[in-house]
C-alpha positions as CSV (number, residue, x, y, z in Angstrom):
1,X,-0.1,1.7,-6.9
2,X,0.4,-1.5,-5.3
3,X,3.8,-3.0,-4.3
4,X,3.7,-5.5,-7.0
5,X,3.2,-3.0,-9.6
6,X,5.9,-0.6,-8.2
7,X,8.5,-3.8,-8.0
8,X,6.9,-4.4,-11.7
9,X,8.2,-1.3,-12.3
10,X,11.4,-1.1,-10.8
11,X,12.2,-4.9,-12.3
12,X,11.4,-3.3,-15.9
13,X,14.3,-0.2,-15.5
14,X,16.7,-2.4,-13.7
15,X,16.6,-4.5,-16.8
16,X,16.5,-1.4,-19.5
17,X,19.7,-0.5,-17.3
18,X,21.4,-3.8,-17.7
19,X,20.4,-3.8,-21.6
20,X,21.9,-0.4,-21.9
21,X,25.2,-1.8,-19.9
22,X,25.2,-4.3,-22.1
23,X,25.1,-2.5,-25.1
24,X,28.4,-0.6,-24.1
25,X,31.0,-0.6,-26.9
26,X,33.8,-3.7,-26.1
27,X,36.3,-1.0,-25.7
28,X,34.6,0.4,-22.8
29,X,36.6,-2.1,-20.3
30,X,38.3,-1.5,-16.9
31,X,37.6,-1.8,-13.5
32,X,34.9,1.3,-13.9
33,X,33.1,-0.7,-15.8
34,X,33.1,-4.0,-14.0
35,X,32.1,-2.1,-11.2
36,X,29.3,-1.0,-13.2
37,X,28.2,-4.4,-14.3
38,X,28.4,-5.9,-11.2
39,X,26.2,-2.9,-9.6
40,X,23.7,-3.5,-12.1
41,X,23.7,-7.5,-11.4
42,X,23.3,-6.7,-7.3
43,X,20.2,-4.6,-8.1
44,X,18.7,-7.0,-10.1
45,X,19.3,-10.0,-7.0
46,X,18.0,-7.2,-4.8
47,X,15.0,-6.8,-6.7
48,X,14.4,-10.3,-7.2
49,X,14.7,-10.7,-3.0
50,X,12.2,-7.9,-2.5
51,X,9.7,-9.6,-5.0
52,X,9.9,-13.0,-3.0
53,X,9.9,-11.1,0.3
54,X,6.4,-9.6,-0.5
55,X,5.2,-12.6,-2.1
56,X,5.7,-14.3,1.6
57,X,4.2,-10.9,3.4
58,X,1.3,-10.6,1.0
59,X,-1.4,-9.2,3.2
60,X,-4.4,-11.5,3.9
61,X,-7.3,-11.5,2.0
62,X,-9.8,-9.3,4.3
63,X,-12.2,-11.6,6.6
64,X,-15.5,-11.2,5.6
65,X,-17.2,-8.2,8.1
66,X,-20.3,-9.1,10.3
67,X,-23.1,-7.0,8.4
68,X,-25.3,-5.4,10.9
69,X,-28.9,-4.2,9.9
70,X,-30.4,-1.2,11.3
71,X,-34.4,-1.3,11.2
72,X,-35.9,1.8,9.2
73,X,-38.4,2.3,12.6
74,X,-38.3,5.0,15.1
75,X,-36.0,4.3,18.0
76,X,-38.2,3.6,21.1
77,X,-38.3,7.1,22.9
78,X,-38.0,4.9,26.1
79,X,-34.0,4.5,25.3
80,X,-33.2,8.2,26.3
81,X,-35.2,9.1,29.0
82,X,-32.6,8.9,31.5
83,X,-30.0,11.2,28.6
84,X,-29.6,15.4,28.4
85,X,-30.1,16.6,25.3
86,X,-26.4,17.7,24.9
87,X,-25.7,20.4,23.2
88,X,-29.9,20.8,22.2
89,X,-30.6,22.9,25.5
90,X,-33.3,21.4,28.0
91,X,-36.0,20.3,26.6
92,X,-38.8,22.5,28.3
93,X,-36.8,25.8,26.6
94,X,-36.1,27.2,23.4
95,X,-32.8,28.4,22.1
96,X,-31.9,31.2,21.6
């Protein structure tokens, strides 16, 4: 998942929590309850700030990569004549 779709996510239950709040009965009042409500309006500013924060950090769109071909012929023999074999043995014995 990308960071846009888990803040997508996150936005969604911060507001089911806020609609839940909401739908308290009016006799649920005190200072609990404010406390509440104002914890649920700081998450929803916080979220909001971390949305804009990655929309300004968005990564790049990738540069487009140098494509290199490599040719279907033989390597010239040539190339590795002055190479060991490693890890083949030498070349005028067998393995064992």
């Amino acid at each position: 998942m990308s960071l846009t779709d888990d803040l997508t996510v996150v936005q969604r239950c911060v507001d089911e929590l806020t609609r839940a709040v909401n739908q308290l009965p009016p006799e649920a009042t005190g200072p609990d309850l404010r406390r509440v409500r104002a914890d649920t309006e700081h998450l929803r500013e916080s979220v909001a700030l971390l949305r804009a924060a990655s929309a300004q950090h968005a990564p790049a769109p990738a540069a487009k990569k140098n494509v290199v071909p490599i040719p279907d012929t033989p390597y010239d023999n040539s190339l590795w004549t002055d190479s060991d074999d490693e890890g083949l043995g030498a070349r005028d014995r067998h393995a064992p």
